[in-house]
LOPAFI-956469 format. One line per 8 residues: number of its first residue (from 1); for each residue x, y, z of C-alpha. Coordinates in nm, 2 decimals, decimal comma. Last residue first. Layout:
<recs>
NUM) X Y Z  ...
</recs>
This chain:
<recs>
587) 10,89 12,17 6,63  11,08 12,39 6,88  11,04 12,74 6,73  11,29 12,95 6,60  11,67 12,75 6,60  11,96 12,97 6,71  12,12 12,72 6,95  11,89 12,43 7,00
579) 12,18 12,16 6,97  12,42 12,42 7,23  12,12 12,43 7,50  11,99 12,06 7,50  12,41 12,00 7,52  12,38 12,27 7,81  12,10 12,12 7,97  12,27 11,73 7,96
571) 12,59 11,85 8,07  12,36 12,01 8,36  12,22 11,71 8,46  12,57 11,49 8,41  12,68 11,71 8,68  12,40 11,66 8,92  12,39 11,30 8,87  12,76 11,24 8,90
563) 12,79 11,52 9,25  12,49 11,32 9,41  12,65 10,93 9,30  12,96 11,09 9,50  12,80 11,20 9,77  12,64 10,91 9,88  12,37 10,67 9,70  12,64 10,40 9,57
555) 12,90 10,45 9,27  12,95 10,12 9,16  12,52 10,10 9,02  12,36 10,41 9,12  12,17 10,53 9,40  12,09 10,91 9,43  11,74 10,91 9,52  11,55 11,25 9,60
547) 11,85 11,52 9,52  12,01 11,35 9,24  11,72 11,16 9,13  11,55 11,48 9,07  11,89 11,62 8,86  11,93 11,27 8,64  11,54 11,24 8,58  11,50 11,62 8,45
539) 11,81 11,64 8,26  11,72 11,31 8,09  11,39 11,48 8,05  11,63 11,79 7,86  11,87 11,54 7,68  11,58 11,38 7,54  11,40 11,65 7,42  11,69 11,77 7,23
531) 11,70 11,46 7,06  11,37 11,41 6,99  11,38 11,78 6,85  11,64 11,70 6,60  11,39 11,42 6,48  11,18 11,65 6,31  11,42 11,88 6,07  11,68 11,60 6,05
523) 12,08 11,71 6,09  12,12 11,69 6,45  11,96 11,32 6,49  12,31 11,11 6,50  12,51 11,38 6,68  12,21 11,46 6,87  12,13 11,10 7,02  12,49 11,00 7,10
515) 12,53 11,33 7,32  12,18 11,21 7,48  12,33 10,86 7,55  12,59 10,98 7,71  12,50 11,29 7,92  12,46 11,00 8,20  12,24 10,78 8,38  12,26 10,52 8,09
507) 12,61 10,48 8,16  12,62 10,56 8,50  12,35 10,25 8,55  12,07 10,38 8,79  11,99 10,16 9,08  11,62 10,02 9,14  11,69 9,72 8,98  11,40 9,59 8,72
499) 11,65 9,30 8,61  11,57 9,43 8,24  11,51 9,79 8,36  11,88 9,85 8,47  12,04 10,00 8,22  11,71 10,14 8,08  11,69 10,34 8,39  11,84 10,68 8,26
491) 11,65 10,70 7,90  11,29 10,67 8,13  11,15 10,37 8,18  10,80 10,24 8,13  10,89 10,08 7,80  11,18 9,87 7,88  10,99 9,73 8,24  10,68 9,63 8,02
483) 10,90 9,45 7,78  11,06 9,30 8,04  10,74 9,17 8,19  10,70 8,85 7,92  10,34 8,79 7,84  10,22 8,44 8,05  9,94 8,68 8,29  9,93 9,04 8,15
475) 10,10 9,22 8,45  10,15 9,58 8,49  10,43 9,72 8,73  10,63 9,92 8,46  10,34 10,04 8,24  10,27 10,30 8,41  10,59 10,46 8,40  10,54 10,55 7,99
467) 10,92 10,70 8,00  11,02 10,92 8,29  11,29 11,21 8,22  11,44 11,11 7,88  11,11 10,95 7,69  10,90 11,16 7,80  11,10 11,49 7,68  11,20 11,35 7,35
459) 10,82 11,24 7,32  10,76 11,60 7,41  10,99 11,76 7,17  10,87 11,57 6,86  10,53 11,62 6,94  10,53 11,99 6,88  10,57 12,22 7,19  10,38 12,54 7,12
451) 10,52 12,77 7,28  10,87 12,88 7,26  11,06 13,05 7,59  11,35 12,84 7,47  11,57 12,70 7,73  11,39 12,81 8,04  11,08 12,66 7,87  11,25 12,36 7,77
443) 11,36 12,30 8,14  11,07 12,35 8,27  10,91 12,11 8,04  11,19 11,86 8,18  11,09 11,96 8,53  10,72 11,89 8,48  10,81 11,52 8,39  11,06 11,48 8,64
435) 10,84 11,60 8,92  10,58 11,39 8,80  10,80 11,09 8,82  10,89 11,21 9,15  10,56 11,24 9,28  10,37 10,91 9,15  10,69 10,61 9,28  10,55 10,30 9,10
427) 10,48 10,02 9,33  10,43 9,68 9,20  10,12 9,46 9,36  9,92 9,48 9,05  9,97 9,82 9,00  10,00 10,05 9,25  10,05 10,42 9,20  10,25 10,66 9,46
419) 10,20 10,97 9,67  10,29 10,91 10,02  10,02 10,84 10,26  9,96 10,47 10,14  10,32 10,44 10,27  10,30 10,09 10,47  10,37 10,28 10,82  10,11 10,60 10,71
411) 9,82 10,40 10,60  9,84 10,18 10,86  9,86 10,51 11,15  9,55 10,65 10,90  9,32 10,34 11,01  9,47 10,29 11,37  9,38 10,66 11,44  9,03 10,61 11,28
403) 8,99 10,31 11,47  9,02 9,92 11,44  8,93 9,74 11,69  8,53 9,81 11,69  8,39 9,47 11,48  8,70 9,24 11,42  8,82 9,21 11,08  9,06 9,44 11,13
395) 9,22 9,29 11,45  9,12 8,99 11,29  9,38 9,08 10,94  9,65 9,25 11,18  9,69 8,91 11,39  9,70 8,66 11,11  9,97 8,90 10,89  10,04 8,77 10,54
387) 10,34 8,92 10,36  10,25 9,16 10,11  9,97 9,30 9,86  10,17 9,05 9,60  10,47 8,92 9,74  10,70 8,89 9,49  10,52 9,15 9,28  10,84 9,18 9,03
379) 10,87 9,53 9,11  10,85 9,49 9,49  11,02 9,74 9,67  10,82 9,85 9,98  10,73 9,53 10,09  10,34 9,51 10,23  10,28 9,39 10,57  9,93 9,23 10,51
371) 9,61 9,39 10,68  9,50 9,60 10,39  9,52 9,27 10,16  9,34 9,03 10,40  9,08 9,24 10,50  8,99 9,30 10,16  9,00 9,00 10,05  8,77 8,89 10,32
363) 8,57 9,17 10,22  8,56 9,03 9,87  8,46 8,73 9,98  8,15 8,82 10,17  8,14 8,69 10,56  8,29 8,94 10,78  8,23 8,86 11,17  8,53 8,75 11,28
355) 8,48 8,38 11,26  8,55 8,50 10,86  8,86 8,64 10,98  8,99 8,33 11,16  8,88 8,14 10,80  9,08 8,37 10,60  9,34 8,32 10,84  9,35 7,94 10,81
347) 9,32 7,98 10,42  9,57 8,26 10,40  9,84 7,99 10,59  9,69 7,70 10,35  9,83 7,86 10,07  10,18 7,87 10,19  10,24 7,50 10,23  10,17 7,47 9,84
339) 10,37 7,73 9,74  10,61 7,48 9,83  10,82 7,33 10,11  10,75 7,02 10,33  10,86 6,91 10,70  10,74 6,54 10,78  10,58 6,48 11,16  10,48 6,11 11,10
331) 10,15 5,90 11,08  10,17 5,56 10,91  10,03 5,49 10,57  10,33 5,32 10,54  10,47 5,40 10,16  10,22 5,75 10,20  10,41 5,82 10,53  10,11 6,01 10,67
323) 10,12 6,38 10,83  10,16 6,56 11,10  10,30 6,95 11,04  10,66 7,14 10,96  10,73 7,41 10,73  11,03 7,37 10,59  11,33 7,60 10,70  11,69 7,67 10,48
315) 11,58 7,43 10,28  11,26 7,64 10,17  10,92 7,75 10,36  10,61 7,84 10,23  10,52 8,11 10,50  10,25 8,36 10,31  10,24 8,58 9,98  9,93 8,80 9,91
307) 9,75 8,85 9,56  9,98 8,65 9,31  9,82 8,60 8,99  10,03 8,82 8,77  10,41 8,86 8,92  10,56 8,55 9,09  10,59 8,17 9,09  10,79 8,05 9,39
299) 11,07 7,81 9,38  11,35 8,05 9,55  11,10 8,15 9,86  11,05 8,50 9,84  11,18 8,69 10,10  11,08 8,65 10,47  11,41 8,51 10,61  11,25 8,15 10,70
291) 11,12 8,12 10,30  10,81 8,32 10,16  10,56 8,14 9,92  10,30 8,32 9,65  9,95 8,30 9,73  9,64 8,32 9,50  9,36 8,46 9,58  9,08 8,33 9,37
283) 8,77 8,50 9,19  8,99 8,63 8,90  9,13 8,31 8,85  9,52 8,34 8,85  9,52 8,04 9,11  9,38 7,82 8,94  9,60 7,79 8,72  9,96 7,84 8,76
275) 10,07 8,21 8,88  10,26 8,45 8,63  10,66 8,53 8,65  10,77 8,16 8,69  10,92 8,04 8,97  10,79 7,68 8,89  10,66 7,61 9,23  10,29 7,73 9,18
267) 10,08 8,03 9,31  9,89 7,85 9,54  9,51 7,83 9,59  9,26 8,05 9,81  8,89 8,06 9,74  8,68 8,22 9,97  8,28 8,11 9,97  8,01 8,33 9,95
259) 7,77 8,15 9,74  7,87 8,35 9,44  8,20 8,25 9,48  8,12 7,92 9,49  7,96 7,93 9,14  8,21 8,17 9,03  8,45 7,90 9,09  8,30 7,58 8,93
251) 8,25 7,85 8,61  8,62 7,85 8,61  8,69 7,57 8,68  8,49 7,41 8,40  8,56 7,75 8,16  8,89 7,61 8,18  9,25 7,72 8,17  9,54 7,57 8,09
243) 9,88 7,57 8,31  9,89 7,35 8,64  9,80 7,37 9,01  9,74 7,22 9,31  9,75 7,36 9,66  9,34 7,42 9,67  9,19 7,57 9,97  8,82 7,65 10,06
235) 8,69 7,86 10,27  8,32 7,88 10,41  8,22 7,52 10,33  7,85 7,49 10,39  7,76 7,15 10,16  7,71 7,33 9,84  8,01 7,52 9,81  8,21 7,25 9,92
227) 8,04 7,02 9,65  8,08 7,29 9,40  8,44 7,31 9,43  8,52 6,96 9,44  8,31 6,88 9,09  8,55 7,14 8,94  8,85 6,99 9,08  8,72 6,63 8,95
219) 8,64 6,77 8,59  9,01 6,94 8,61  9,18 6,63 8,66  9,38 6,50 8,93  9,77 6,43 8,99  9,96 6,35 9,31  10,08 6,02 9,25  9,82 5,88 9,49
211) 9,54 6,04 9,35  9,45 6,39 9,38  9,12 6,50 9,39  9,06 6,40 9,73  8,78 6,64 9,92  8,84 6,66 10,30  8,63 6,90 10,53  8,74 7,03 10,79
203) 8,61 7,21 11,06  8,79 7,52 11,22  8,89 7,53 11,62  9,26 7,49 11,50  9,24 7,79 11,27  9,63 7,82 11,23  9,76 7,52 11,29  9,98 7,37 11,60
195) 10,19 7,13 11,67  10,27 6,72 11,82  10,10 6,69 12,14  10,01 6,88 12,45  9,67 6,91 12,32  9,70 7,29 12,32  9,63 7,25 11,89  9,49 7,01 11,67
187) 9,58 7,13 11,35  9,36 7,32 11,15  9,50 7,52 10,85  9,85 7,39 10,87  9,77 7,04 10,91  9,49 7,03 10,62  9,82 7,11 10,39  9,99 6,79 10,58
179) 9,70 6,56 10,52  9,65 6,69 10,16  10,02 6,62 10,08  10,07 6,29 10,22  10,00 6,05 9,95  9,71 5,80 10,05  9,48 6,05 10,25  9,17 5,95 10,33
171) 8,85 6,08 10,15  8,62 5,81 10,27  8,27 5,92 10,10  8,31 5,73 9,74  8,37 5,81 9,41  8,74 5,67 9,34  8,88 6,03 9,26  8,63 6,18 9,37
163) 8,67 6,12 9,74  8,44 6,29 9,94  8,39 6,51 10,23  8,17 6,48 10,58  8,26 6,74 10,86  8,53 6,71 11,06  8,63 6,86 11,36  8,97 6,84 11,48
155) 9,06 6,69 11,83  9,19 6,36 11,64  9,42 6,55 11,43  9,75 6,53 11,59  9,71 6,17 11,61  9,65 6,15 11,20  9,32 6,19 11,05  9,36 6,12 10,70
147) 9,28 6,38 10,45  9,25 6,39 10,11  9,50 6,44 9,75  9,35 6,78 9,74  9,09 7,00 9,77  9,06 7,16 10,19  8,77 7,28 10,22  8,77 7,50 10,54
139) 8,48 7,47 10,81  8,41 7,77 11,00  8,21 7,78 11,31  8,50 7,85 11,55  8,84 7,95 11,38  9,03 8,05 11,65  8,95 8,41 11,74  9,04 8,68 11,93
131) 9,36 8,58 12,18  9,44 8,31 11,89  9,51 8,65 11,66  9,79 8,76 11,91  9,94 8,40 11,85  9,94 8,43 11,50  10,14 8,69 11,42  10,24 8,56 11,06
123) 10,60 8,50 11,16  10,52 8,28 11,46  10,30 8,05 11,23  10,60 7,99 11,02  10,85 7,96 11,29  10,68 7,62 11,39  10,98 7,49 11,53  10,87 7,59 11,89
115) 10,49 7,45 11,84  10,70 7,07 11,86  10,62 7,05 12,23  10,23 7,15 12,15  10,14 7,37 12,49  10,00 7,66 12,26  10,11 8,05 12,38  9,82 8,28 12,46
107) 9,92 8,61 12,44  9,91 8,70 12,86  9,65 8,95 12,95  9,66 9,31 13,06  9,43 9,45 13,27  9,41 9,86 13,28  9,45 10,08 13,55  9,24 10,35 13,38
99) 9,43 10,72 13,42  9,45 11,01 13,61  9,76 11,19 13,52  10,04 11,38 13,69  9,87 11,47 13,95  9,79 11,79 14,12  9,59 11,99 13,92  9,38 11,64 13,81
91) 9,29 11,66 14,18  9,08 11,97 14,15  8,82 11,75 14,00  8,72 11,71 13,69  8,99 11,41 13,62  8,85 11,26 13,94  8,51 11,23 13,79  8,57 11,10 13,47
83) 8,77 10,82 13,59  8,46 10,73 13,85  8,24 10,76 13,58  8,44 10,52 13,43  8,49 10,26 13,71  8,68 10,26 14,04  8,87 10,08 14,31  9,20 10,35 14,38
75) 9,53 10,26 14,34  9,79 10,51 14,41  10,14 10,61 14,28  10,38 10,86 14,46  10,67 10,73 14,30  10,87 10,72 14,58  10,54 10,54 14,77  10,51 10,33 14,50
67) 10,78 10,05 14,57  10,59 9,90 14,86  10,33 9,84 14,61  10,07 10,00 14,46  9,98 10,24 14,75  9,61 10,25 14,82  9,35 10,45 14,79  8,98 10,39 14,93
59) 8,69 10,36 14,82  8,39 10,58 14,94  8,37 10,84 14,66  8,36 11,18 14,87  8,58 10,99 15,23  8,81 10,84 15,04  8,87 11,09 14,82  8,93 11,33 15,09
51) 9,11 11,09 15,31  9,39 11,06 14,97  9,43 11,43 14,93  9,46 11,48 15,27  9,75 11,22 15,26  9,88 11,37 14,96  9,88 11,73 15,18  10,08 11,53 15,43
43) 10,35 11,35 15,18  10,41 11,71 14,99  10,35 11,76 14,63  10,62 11,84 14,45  10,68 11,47 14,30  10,33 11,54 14,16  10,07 11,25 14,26  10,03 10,98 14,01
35) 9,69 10,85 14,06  9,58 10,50 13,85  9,25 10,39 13,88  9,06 10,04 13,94  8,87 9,80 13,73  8,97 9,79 13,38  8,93 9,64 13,01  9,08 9,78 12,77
27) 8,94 10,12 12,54  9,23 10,24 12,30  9,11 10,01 12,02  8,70 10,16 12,03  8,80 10,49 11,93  8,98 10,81 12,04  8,94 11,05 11,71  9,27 11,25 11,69
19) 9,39 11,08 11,35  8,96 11,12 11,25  8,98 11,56 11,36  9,30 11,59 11,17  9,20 11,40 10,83  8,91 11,61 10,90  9,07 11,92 10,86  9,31 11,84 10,63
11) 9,08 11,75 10,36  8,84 12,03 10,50  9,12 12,28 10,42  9,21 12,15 10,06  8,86 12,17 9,95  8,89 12,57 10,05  9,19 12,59 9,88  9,05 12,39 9,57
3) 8,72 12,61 9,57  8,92 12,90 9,57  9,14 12,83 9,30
</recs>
């Protein structure tokens, strides 16, 4: 017990002494000081104050503005000793703070006249990542039906590709796709034409797999991935898909891997609950697709295979870039939709991280997954680690920006701080499925002070207050989830486990299906126990829910749905109570 208090007490002390560690982040850029003299201070002894420091430091004070002087605010030339200084002195008694006058910047904002109906890269915080990085020294792969360099490509860099699908260097576009997909990742961008892509100052390099009609083979793909690996590409994206997998691929994939490339692909447009190949390759992130509103796009695959979700647009916003008309050849600005147009988002931030400074593919990964806005309630893993963030992933991908403080304020806004288990992108609450579990045991011991509990009693108990919880956000690739859903809930949130709602069906959340338990089991030696143990977890689960999440389906999460849960949990007790009445042991 010792040891754990005293572990306890470093935990928390150095948790304290890294939130209240001042790093790199809070240090801008400055070249004079602010003083903010005390509103009590009178004008002549400020003006002593001023001809003293003047006449120590030889600068010399000056109001801000012809607003300052009811403010009592001064600007002084001055640098960090400077700063240090002045807070020693007996100034800092009589001002309100000494502080760096720091320079601000505008976010730079792209001079493309179409930029404004590119809410996609808006929504991933992309400008803010443009004021670090913008792809330089990259070059992104981009696997697909080619690339043809449109107007709004011409200030792109290229770097040679090839066409495997009629062996030979010129990988032009002839359907569209590719062009577009390379749009999003590198655009040419500020060229007062057209829009904008994410890593504009990225090379590309265009590999056609994909014929006309959109299709390629797996020997092609394969033969892609190698040659990008091979010939210096850092990234690579691949928006194609299909069901099967290959040990061609997949070896094609550890190859690159190995050589330290990133492999992004989409998740597929079948809204399916697995990705397509390749995207469910262990060495690939794949990407689910978000519509204008930020949910998941209604065509998205979902659930095992999907790492991160990004900007994949839907009718109600496509994602717009310059592309060919594949009956013309001719350039046009076309708006698509698909997990396609998402995949190419984490490829163009993946590639402004790597121009950050981190170079192995895990780290990337990493960057990307820590830095994404993660959605609280995602059972279904929708959105995978969450929604893709350009601006958070450099700020953490860049050397120094993020501190300790920055570090634990992340953990605390997406929850990391709270107790909980993640599994494959679905969060399963830790603490009150705990709770629930030790209450039920509670329970039987206030009921019967019996020891020991056979197994009987303590499946009963699982099985009413949390079920095998666990398993509720696990994903085995093409097996069905429900049956995951169905076996890691309790007795309470089998009414809604199938659509894997977070509301509690009164039915189910109710001294119901306990009641119908004993009167069936009352009369068996063994199974008489299951049923008491039942109506004790359910106990459990219906009087923690009660106080920490009272939301049930018609009834809401008020009052009302509080006063239901807590009376069905003491139903539930007293039929526990009344079925073990007189009994020795529990079984």
């Amino acid at each position: 017990m010792r040891k754990f208090l005293l572990l306890c007490l470093f935990v928390l002390t150095l948790g304290f002494a890294l939130f209240n560690f001042k790093g790199l982040a809070n240090q801008g850029e400055y070249q004079s000081i602010v003083l903010d003299f005390r509103e009590d201070i009178p004008a002549s002894q400020i003006t002593e104050e001023v001809n003293a420091i003047a006449q120590k430091y030889g600068v010399t004070p000056r109001l801000n503005s012809e607003f300052s002087a009811a403010d009592n605010v001064y600007i002084l030339e001055g640098d960090k000793q400077l700063l240090t200084n002045l807070k020693k002195s007996q100034l800092s008694k009589e001002t309100e703070f000494i502080e760096p006058n720091y320079i601000y910047n505008a976010f730079f904002l792209p001079n493309d006249p179409e930029y404004s109906q590119q809410w996609n890269l808006r929504s991933i915080n992309v400008e803010s990542a443009w004021d670090e990085t913008r792809g330089n020294g990259v070059t992104v792969a981009v696997i697909d039906t080619g690339i043809s360099r449109v107007p709004d490509l011409q200030d792109t860099q290229f770097v040679e590709g090839y066409d495997f699908v009629n062996d030979k260097v010129d990988a032009s576009d002839d359907n569209g796709h590719g062009t577009h997909v390379a749009g999003t990742v590198a655009q040419s961008t500020n060229n007062g034409y057209g829009v904008a892509g994410v890593a504009y100052e990225a090379k590309l390099m265009p590999l056609k797999v994909l014929s006309a009609g959109g299709g390629g083979t797996i020997s092609d793909i394969a033969e892609s991935i190698k040659f990008a690996a091979d010939n210096g590409a850092d990234v690579i994206n691949m928006s194609l898909g299909g069901g099967g997998e290959s040990k061609l691929m997949s070896e094609a994939i550890d190859y690159a891997f190995n050589k330290g490339v990133v492999i992004i692909a989409a998740a597929g447009n079948a809204n399916q609950n697995s990705a397509s190949y390749p995207a469910r390759y262990p060495n690939v992130i794949g990407v689910s697709a978000l519509d204008s509103a930020g949910v998941k796009a209604p065509y998205s695959n979902f659930g095992a295979g999907v790492d991160i979700s990004a900007p994949g647009g839907s009718e109600a916003g496509k994602i717009l870039q310059e592309t060919i008309n594949p009956q013309t050849g001719t350039s046009t600005f076309a708006g698509y939709q698909g997990t396609s147009m998402a995949s190419p988002h984490v490829a163009g931030v993946a590639a402004l991280v790597k121009a950050s400074g981190i170079s192995d593919p895990d780290e990337v990964f990493s960057v990307l997954q820590q830095s994404s806005r993660r959605i609280e309630d995602d059972p279904l893993n929708h959105f995978g680690a969450g929604q893709l963030d350009a601006s958070a992933a450099v700020k953490l991908a860049t050397k120094g920006s993020i501190t300790f403080r920055d570090f634990f304020r992340w953990l605390r806004e997406n929850g990391y701080l709270n107790l909980k288990f993640w599994f494959d992108g679905g969060a399963v609450a830790l603490l009150p499925k705990v709770l629930m579990v030790l209450g039920s045991y509670l329970l039987a011991w206030f009921l019967r002070n019996y020891l020991p509990f056979g197994w009987s009693l303590t499946s009963g108990l699982v099985a009413g207050s949390s079920g095998l919880f666990f398993l509720r956000g696990l994903y085995v690739f093409d097996l069905p989830q429900w049956p995951f859903r169905v076996m890691g809930s309790s007795i309470p949130e089998l009414g809604t486990a199938i659509q894997s709602s977070t509301l509690l069906n009164p039915i189910f959340a109710s001294v119901l299906i306990p009641f119908i338990l004993v009167l069936l089991f009352l009369g068996h030696r063994q199974w008489k126990w299951v049923a008491i143990g039942s109506a004790l977890g359910v106990a459990s689960c219906l009087a923690i829910s009660a106080v920490m999440s009272p939301s049930l389906l018609w009834l809401g999460s008020g009052i009302v749905a509080r006063l239901f849960l807590g009376v069905n949990a003491i139903l539930c007790f007293g039929l526990a109570y009344l079925a073990s009445k007189g009994e020795g042991k529990f079984a």
